[in-house]
Wavefront OBJ file of the C-alpha trace (Angstrom):
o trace
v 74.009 38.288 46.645
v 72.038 41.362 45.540
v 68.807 43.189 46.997
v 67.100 41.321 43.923
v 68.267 38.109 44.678
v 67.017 35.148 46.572
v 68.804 31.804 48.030
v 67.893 28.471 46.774
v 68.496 25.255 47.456
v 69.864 22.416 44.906
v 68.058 19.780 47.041
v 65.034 21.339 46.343
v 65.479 22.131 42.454
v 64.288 20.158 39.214
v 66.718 20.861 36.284
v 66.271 19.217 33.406
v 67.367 20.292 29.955
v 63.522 21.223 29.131
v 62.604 22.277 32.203
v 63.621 23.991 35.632
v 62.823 24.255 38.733
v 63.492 25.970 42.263
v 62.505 27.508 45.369
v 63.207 31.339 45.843
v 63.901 30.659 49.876
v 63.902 34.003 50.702
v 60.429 34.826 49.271
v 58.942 31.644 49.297
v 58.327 31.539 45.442
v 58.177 28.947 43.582
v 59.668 29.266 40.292
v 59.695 26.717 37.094
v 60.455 27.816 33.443
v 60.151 25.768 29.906
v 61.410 26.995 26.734
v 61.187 26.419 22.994
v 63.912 27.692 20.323
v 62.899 31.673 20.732
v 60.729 31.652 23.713
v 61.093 30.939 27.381
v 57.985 30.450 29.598
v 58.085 31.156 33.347
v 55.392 30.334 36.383
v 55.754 32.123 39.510
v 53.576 30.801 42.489
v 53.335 33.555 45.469
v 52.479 32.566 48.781
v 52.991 36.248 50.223
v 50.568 38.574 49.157
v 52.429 41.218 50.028
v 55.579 40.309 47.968
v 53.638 39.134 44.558
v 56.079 41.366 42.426
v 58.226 40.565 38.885
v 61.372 42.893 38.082
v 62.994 43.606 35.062
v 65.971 45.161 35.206
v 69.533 45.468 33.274
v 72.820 46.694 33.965
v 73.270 47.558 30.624
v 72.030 49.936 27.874
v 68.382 48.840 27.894
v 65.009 50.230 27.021
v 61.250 49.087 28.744
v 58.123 49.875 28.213
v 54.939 48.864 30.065
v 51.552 48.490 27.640
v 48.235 48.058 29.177
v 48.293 45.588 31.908
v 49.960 42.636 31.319
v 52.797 43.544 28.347
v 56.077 44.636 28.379
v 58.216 44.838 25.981
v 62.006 46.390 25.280
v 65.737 45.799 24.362
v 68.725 45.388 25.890
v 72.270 46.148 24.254
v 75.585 44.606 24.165
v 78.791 45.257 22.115
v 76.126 47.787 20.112
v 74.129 44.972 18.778
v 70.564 44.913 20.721
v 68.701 42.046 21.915
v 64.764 42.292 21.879
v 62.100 41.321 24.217
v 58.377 40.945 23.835
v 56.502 39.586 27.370
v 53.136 38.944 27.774
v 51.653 37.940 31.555
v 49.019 35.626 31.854
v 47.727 37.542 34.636
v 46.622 41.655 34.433
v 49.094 43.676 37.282
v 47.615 45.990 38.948
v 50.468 47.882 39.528
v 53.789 49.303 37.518
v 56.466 51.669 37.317
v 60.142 51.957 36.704
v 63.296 52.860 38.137
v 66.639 54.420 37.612
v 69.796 53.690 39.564
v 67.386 52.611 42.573
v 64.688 55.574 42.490
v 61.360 54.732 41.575
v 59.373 56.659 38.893
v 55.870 56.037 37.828
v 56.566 56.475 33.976
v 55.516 52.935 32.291
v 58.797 54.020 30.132
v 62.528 54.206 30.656
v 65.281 53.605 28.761
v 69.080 53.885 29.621
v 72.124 52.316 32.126
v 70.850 50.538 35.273
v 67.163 50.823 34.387
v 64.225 48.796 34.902
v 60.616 48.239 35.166
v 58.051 46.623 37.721
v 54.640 44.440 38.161
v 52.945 43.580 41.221
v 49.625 41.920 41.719
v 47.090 42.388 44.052
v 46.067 39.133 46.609
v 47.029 37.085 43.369
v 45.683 33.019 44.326
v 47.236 31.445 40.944
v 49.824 30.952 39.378
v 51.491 33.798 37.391
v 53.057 32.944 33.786
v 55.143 34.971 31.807
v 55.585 34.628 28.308
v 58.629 35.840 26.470
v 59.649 35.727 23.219
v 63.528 37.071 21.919
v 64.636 38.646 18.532
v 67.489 40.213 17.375
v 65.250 42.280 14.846
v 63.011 44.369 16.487
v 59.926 44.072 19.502
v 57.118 43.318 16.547
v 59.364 39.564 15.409
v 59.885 39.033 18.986
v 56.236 39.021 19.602
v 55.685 36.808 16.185
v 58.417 34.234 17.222
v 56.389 34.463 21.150
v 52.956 33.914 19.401
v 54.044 30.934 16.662
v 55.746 28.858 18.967
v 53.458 28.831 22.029
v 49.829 30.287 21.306
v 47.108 28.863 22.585
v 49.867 26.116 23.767
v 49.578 25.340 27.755
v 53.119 24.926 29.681
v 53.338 21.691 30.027
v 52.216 21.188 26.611
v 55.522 23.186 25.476
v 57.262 21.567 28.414
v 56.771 17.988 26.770
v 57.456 19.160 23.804
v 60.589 20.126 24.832
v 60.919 17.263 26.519
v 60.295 15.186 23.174
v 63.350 17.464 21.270
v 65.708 16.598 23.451
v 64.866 13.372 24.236
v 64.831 12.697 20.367
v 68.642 14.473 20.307
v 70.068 12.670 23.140
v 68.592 9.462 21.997
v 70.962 9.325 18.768
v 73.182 7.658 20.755
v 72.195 4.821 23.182
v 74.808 3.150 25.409
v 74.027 -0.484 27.425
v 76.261 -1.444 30.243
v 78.416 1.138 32.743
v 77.445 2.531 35.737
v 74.171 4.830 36.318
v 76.890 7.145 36.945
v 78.684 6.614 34.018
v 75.633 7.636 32.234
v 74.388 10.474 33.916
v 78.086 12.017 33.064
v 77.407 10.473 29.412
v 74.433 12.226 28.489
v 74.747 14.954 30.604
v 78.161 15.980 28.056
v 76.101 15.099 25.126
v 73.580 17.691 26.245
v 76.087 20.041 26.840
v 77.913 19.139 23.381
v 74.680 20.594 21.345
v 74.873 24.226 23.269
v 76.729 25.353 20.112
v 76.106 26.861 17.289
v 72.850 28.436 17.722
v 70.482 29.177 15.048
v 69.167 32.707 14.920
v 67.081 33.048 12.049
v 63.460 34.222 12.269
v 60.173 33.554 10.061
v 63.535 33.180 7.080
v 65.111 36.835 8.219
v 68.478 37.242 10.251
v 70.221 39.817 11.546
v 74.036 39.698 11.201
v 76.346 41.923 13.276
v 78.949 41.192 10.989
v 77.311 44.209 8.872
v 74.744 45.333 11.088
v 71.882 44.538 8.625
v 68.980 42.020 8.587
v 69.123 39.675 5.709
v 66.467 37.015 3.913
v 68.156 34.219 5.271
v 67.608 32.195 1.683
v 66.051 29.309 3.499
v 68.917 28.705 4.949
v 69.301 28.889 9.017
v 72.226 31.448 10.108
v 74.335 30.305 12.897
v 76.839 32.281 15.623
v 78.071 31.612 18.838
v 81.095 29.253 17.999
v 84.462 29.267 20.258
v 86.603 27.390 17.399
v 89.773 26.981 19.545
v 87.585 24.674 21.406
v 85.358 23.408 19.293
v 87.259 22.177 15.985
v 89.076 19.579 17.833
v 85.778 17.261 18.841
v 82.238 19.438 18.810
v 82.318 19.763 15.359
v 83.579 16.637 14.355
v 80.820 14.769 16.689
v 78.334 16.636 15.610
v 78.949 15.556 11.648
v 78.266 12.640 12.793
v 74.987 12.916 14.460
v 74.210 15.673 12.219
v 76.099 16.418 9.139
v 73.171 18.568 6.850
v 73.185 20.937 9.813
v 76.941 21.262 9.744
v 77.039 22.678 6.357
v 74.590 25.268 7.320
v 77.097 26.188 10.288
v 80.299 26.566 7.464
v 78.033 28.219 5.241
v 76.549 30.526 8.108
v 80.818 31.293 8.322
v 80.805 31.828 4.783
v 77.996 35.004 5.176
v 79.916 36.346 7.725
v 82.902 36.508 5.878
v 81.015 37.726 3.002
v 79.164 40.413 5.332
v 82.475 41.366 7.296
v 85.735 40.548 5.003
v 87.681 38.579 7.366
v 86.564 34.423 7.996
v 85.586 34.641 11.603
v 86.986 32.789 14.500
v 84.884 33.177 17.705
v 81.582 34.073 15.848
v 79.306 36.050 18.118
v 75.788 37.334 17.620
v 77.282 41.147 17.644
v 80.181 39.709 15.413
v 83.265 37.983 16.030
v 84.975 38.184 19.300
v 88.994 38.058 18.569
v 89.645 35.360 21.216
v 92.650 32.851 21.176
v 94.986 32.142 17.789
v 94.613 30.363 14.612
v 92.358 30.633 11.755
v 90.616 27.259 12.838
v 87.873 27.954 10.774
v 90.346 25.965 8.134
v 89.944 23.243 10.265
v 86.029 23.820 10.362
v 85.681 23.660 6.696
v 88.084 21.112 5.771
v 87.075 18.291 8.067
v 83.212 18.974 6.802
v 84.115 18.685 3.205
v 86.283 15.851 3.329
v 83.644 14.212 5.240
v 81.431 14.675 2.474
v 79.837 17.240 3.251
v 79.943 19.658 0.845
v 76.520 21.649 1.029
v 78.136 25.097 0.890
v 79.935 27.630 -1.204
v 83.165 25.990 -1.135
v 85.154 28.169 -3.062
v 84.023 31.415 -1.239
v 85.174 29.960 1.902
v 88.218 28.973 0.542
v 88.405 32.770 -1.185
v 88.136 33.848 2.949
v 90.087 31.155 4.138
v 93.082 32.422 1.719
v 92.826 35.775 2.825
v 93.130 35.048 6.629
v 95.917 32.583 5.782
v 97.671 35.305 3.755
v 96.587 39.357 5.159
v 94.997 38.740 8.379
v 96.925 39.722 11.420
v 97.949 36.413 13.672
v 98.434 38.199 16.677
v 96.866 36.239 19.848
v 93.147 38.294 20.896
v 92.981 40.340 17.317
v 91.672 40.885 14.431
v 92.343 42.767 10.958
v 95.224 43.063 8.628
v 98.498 41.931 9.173
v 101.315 43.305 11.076
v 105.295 43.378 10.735
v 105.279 40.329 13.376
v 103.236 38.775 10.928
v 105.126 39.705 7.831
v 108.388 38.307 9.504
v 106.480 35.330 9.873
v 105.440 34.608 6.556
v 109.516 35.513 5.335
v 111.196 33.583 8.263
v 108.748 30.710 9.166
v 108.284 31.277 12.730
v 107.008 33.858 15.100
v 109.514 36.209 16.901
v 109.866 35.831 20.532
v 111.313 38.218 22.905
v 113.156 37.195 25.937
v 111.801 36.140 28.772
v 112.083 39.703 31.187
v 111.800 42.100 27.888
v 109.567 45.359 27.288
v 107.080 44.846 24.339
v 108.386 46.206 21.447
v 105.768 46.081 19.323
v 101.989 48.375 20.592
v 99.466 45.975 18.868
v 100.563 43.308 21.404
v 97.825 42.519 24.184
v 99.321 43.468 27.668
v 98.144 40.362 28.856
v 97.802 37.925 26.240
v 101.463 38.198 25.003
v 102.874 37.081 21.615
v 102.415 33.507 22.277
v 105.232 33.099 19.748
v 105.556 29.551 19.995
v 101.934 28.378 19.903
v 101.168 30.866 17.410
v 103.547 28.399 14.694
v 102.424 25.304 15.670
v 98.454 26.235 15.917
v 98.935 27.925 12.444
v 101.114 25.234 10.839
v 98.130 22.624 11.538
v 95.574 25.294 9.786
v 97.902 25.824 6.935
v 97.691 21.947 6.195
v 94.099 21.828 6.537
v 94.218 24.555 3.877
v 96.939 22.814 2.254
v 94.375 20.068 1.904
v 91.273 22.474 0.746
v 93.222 23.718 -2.157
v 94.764 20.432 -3.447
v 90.583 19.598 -3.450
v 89.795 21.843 -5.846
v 92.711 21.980 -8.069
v 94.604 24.441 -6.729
v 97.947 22.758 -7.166
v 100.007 26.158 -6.526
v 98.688 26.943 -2.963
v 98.901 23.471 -2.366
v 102.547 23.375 -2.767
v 102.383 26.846 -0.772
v 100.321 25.972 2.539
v 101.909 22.614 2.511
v 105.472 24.464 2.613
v 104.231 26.465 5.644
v 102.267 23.697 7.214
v 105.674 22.557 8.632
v 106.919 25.820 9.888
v 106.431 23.576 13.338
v 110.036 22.231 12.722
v 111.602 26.069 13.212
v 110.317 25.958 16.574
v 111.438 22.625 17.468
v 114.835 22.581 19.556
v 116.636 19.703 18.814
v 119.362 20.470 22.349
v 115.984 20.388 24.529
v 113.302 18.452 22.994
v 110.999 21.160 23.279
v 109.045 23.505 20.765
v 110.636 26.546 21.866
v 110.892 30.515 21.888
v 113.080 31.138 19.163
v 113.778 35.323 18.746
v 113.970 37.172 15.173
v 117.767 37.020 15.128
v 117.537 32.911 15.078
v 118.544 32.430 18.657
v 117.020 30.869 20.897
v 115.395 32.287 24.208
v 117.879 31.455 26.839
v 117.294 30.653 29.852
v 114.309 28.473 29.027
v 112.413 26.095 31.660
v 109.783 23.775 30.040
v 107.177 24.007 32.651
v 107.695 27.459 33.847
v 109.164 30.271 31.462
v 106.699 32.189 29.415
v 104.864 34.539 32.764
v 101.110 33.762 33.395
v 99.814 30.344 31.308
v 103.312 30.511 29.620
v 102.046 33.191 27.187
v 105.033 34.918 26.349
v 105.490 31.837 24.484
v 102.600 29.578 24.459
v 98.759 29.577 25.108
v 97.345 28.916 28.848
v 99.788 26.024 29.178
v 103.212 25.425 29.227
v 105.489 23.404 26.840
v 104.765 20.241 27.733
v 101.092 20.279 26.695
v 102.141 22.165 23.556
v 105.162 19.747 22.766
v 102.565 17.319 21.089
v 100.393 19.978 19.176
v 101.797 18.439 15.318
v 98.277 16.748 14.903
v 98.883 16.949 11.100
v 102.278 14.933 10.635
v 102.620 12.667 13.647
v 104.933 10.682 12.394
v 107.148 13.777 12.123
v 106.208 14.586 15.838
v 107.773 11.544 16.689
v 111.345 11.713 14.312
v 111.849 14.937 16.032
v 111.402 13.366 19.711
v 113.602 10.320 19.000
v 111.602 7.468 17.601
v 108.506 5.851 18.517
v 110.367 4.374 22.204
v 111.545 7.753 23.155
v 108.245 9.154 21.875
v 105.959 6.898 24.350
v 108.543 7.611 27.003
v 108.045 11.628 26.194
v 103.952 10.854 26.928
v 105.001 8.588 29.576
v 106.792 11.739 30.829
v 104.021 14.313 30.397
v 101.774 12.128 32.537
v 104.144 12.067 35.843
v 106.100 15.164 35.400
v 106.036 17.121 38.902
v 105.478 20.664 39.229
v 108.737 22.353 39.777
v 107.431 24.557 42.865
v 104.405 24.462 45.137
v 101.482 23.307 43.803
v 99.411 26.604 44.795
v 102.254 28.446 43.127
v 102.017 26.490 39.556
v 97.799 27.050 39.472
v 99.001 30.624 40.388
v 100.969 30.916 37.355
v 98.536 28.341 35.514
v 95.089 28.954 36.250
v 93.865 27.424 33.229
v 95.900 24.175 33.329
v 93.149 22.150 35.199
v 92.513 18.803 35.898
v 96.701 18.124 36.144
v 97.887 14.346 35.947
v 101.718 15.088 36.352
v 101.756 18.453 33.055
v 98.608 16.510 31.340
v 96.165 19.423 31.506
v 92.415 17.030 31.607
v 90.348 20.581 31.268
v 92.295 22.541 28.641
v 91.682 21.968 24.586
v 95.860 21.224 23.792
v 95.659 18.321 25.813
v 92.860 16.579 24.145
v 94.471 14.684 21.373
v 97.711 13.457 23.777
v 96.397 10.219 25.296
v 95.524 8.955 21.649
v 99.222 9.191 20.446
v 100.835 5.897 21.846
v 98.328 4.327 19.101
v 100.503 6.183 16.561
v 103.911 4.382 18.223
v 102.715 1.282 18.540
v 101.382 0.974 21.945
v 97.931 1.202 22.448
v 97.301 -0.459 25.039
v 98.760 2.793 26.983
v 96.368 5.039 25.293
v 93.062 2.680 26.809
v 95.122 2.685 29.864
v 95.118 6.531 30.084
v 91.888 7.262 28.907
v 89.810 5.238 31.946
v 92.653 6.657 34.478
v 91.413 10.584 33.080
v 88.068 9.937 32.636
v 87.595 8.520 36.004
v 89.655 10.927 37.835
v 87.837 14.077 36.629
v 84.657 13.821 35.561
v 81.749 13.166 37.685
v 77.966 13.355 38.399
v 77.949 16.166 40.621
v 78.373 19.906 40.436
v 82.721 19.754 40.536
v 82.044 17.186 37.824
v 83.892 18.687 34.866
v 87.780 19.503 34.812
v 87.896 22.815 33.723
v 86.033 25.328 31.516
v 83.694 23.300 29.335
v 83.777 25.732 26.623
v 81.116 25.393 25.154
v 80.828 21.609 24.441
v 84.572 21.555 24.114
v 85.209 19.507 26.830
v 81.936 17.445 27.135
v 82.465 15.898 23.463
v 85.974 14.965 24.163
v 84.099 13.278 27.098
v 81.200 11.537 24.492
v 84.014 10.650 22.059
v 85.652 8.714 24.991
v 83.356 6.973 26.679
v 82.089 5.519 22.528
v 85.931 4.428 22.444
v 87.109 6.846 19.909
v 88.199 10.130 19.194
v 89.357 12.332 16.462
v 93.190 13.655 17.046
v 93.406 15.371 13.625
v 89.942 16.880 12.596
v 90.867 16.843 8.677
v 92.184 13.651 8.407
v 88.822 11.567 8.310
v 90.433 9.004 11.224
v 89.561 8.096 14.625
v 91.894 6.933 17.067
v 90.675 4.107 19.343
v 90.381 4.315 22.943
v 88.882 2.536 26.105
v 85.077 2.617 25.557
v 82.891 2.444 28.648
v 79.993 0.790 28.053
v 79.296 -2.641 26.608
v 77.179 -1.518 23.749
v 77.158 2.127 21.924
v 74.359 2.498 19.436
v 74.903 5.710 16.908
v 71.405 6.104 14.779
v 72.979 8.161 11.643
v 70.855 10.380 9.834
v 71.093 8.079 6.777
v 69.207 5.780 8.938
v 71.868 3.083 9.232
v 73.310 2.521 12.996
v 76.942 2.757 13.833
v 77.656 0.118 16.942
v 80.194 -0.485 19.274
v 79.980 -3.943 20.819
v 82.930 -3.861 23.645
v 82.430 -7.796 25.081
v 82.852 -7.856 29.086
v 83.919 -3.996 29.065
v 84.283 -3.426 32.758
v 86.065 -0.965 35.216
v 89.148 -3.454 35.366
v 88.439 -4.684 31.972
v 89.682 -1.968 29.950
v 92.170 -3.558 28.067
v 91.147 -4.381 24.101
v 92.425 -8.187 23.414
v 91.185 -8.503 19.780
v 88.348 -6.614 17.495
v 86.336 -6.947 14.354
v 84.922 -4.315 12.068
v 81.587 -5.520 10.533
v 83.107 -9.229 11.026
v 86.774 -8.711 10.172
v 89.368 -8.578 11.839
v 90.631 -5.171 12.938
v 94.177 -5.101 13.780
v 94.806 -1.291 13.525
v 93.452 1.104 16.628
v 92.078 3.499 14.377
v 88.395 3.764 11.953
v 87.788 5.810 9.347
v 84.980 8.686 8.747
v 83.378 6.458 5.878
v 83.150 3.591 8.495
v 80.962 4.791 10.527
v 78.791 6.983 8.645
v 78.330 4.089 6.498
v 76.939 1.976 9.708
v 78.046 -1.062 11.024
v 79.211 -2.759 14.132
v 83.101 -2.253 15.526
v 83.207 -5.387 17.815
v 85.973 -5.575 20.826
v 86.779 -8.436 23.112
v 88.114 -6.863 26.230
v 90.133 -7.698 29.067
v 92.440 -6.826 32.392
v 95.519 -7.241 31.251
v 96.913 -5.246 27.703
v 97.121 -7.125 24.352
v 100.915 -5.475 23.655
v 100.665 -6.715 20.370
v 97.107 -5.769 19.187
v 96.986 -3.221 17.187
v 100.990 -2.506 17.584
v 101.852 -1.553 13.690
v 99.454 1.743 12.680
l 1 2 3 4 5 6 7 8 9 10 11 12 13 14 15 16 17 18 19 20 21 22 23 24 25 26 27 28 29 30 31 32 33 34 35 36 37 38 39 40 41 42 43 44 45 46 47 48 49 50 51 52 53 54 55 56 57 58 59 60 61 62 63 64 65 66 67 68 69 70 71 72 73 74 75 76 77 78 79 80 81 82 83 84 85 86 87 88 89 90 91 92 93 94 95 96 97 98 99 100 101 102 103 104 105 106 107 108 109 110 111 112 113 114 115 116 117 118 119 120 121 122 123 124 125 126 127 128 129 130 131 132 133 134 135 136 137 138 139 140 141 142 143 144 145 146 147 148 149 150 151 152 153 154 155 156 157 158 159 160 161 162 163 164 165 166 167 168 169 170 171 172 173 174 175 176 177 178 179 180 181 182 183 184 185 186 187 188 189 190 191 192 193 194 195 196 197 198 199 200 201 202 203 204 205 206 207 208 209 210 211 212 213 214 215 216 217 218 219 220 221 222 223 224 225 226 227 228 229 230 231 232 233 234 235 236 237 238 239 240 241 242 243 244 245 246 247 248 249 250 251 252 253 254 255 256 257 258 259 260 261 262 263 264 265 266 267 268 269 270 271 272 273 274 275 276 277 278 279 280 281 282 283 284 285 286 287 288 289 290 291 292 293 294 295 296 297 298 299 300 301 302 303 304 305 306 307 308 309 310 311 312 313 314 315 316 317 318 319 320 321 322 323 324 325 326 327 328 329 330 331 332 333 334 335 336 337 338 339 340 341 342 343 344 345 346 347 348 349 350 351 352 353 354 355 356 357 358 359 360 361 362 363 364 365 366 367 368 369 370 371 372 373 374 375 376 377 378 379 380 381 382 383 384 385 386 387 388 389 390 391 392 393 394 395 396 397 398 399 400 401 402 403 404 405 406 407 408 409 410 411 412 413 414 415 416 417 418 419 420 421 422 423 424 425 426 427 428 429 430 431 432 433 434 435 436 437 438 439 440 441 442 443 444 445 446 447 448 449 450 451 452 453 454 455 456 457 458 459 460 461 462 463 464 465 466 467 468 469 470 471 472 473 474 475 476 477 478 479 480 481 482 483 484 485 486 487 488 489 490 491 492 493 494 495 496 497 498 499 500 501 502 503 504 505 506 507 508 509 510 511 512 513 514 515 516 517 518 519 520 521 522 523 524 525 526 527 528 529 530 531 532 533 534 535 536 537 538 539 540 541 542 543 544 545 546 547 548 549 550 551 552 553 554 555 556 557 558 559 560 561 562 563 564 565 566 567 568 569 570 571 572 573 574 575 576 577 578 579 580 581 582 583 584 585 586 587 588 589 590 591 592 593 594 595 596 597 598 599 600 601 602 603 604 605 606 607 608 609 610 611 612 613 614 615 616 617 618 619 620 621 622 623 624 625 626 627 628 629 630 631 632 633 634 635 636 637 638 639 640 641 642 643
């Protein structure tokens, strides 16, 4: 730790998602914070006189400035977009100053790298509160956003408040039955699932780094921080559920950005987008909303920036901008060019680290093409139809019928040879693949599963192909394989638990006729990785990526191919799962004697029929209604058997 930090202890903390906390050991401070949506509130309680001091400091680019005796107020910057501060201190100091790179100064103003600004308080016998409100316009709407949401408001009036949003969020869904543990893991990944996006708009103003201007916001909320490689495949799809209206101010929030910046964005920041993984998921994103009905937003100018991703923007893994030669080949030849395995780059706009990721690269962008495919056949746009459905199974180019794999094929049609399915590719396989190896990534055909399983033999050598994936040792060491494959957490056998490709792969055996294997899967990964405590999640939880794989599992169902409107269905965990809708109908899931050894569906009704097929529909649950399952401890291998 730092000269500025202190040591705590969990066993002496309070952390709820309203309210924290802790005991600063090391001064013997006791410090608890509240928030609202721009403001956080924190109480200090000194028992040294001698040590009754508050720092603020950065590492960054950052600007302070001390007025009167109990406000400060500044910025700090990051990727040239500033964040702004307004603090007010419920208590006068009765000293101040600042310092640079360690050396103290008695100006009550600094700005640069490393700089910072201090408070102290003289034989202080209360509790100290400061109040702090954020902006990304300027110091004045920072102290307007502090002021409307907590003047003349005590903290724990703000903290139950808070305590009344999120209890009101979290309570959309109620579950009966399971464990205390089970629950705690339950709502502790629906809190986590609603981290993302994040509404910045202030008093109906917003600035956009996408530009670098402040905009009239239209009455409309603008929303960044999205990680789409993570969060198309579940966050987004669980979230228009519990709230679709807010959804279509997300795509339309995408839709500015484009509008403000040219390109459709793909990791939307605050400061603009990052260029992080591969695809152009925001397809994804704005196909599954407006299939679901949810059509709130300038369709055809997303579909106007979806296009021109689809058809000029570079695909290169960790870029952005216009296309490149790789690309072009693409486009001509249907797949992306590998290079074998121990070659020099050829090509400069490559990342040293993040490789072409040939192979991924065509099946990631295959599934986006048919979600565009999709888009344009919506509105009438019969040509591109026929043209993103063509492309949408540029998956088969990569698919080596000798091997069974998807696999590096190079610009002159040959394939990479030698080739080794778990290990070839250097660091997370990215030569050829993204963070995991070609098993994950031999099941990434979300869009034509039925295809998926032609190419790997039929639906009895497809279920033995998952069977595989599941018990499939490492080749070498253990520490060795994590060496290579830090990011391929949370192994059963080459099933990666913690890393987005995976998701989907314990839902397939529904599609071949064995589902009884999926429910038997989903309690064996569920149950193995996730917990209560602080090791409780498999991997990076990127930003609700992870945790709403984890809701969607423990309801009993799960979305494989956001686009598609269908859910495939699992194992649920608890006896009864209550969804209130924002229609203000209830979507329930009645499993009958669900247990830990009951996991097994034996028959099922959907509001009173019989269900025979382990999948629902979109409409059938945001309509309402009650899926019913009898369960039991050994499989019904002929329920649902003929998707």
């Amino acid at each position: 730790k730092n000269e500025y930090a202190s040591l705590y202890d969990h066993d002496q903390e309070e952390v709820h998602p309203w309210y924290h906390k802790v005991l600063l050991e090391d001064s013997n401070i006791e410090a608890d914070w509240t928030t609202t949506e721009r403001t956080v509130i924190y109480r200090f309680k000194y028992s040294d006189k001698d040590s009754s001091n508050i720092i603020f400091r950065s590492t960054r680019k950052a600007s302070f400035k001390i007025i009167g005796n109990n406000i400060i107020q500044g910025w700090e910057e990051f990727e040239k977009t500033r964040q702004f501060f307004y603090a007010e201190f419920s208590e006068p100091f009765d000293k101040s100053g600042s310092f640079d790179s360690g050396k103290i100064k008695t100006e009550t103003e600094i700005a640069g790298n490393g700089v910072g600004v201090f408070v102290g308080f003289d034989a202080i016998d209360k509790p100290v509160e400061v109040r702090i409100g954020i902006s990304y316009i300027d110091e004045n709407q920072a102290a307007a956003n502090l002021h409307k949401e907590t003047l003349d408001k005590s903290f724990e009036s703000v903290k139950d408040e808070s305590h009344k949003i999120w209890a009101n969020e979290l309570g959309k869904i109620k579950v009966e039955g399971g464990t205390e543990r089970e629950k705690r893991i339950f709502y502790t990944s629906l809190y986590r699932s609603m981290e993302r996006m994040v509404n910045i708009s202030e008093d109906g103003r917003y600035f956009s780094g996408y530009d670098g201007k402040i905009h009239d916001d239209g009455g409309r909320p603008f929303f960044v921080d999205d990680w789409l490689w993570d969060t198309y495949r579940s966050l987004h799809p669980l979230m228009l559920i519990l709230n679709p209206l807010q959804q279509a101010d997300m795509v339309e929030s995408y839709i500015r950005m484009y509008d403000q910046s040219g390109w459709m964005p793909g990791f939307p920041q605050f400061y603009g987008d990052f260029p992080a993984m591969i695809g152009f998921h925001s397809a994804a994103l704005v196909w599954d909303t407006y299939q679901k009905g949810v059509t709130k937003f300038n369709v055809e100018k997303a579909y106007e920036g979806l296009r021109k991703n689809a058809t000029q923007a570079t695909m290169l893994p960790w870029r952005t901008g216009p296309m490149c030669s790789l690309d072009s080949f693409y486009l001509k030849n249907g797949w992306y060019p590998a290079l074998p395995e121990d070659s020099a780059e050829t090509f400069s706009k490559v990342d040293g680290f993040e490789k072409r990721q040939a192979v991924a690269l065509t099946l990631e962008h295959s599934y986006d093409d048919w979600c565009l495919a999709q888009l344009a056949k919506a509105l009438d746009k019969n040509e591109d139809y026929e043209y993103f459905m063509k492309r949408s199974k540029n998956y088969r180019n990569v698919f080596n019928p000798a091997t069974g794999f998807f696999a590096p094929k190079m610009a002159n049609g040959n394939w990479v040879t030698p080739f080794d399915a778990q290990l070839s590719g250097g660091v997370g396989s990215r030569s050829y693949f993204a963070e995991n190896n070609a098993w994950t990534w031999n099941f990434s055909v979300q869009q034509d599963i039925p295809d998926l399983i032609a190419l790997l033999g039929g639906k009895d050598a497809f279920v033995k192909r998952v069977d595989a994936l599941f018990n499939e040792p490492t080749h070498n060491s253990k520490w060795q394989f994590m060496g290579q494959f830090p990011d391929a957490t949370g192994l059963n056998g080459m099933f990666v638990t913690g890393n987005e490709p995976s998701f989907h792969i314990p839902y397939l055996y529904n599609y071949a006729g064995q589902p009884w294997k999926t429910q038997r899967r989903i309690r064996e990964i569920m149950n193995m990785w996730f917990d209560d405590r602080p090791l409780g999640i498999p991997g990076d939880e990127d930003g609700g990526g992870l945790c709403s794989w984890y809701v969607f599992s423990a309801m009993g169902f799960y979305p494989v191919t956001p686009g598609s409107g269908e859910y495939a269905i699992g194992s649920p965990f608890f006896t009864s799962i209550k969804i209130q809708l924002p229609n203000g109908e209830t979507f329930s899931v009645i499993a009958k004697d669900c247990s830990k050894k009951n996991k097994y569906i034996q028959s099922a009704t959907l509001n009173g029929e019989e269900l025979n097929r382990p999948f629902i529909s979109h409409s059938e649950i945001a309509s309402g209604g009650e899926l019913r399952l009898v369960m039991g401890d050994r499989p019904n291998k002929e329920w649902g058997t003929n998707p």
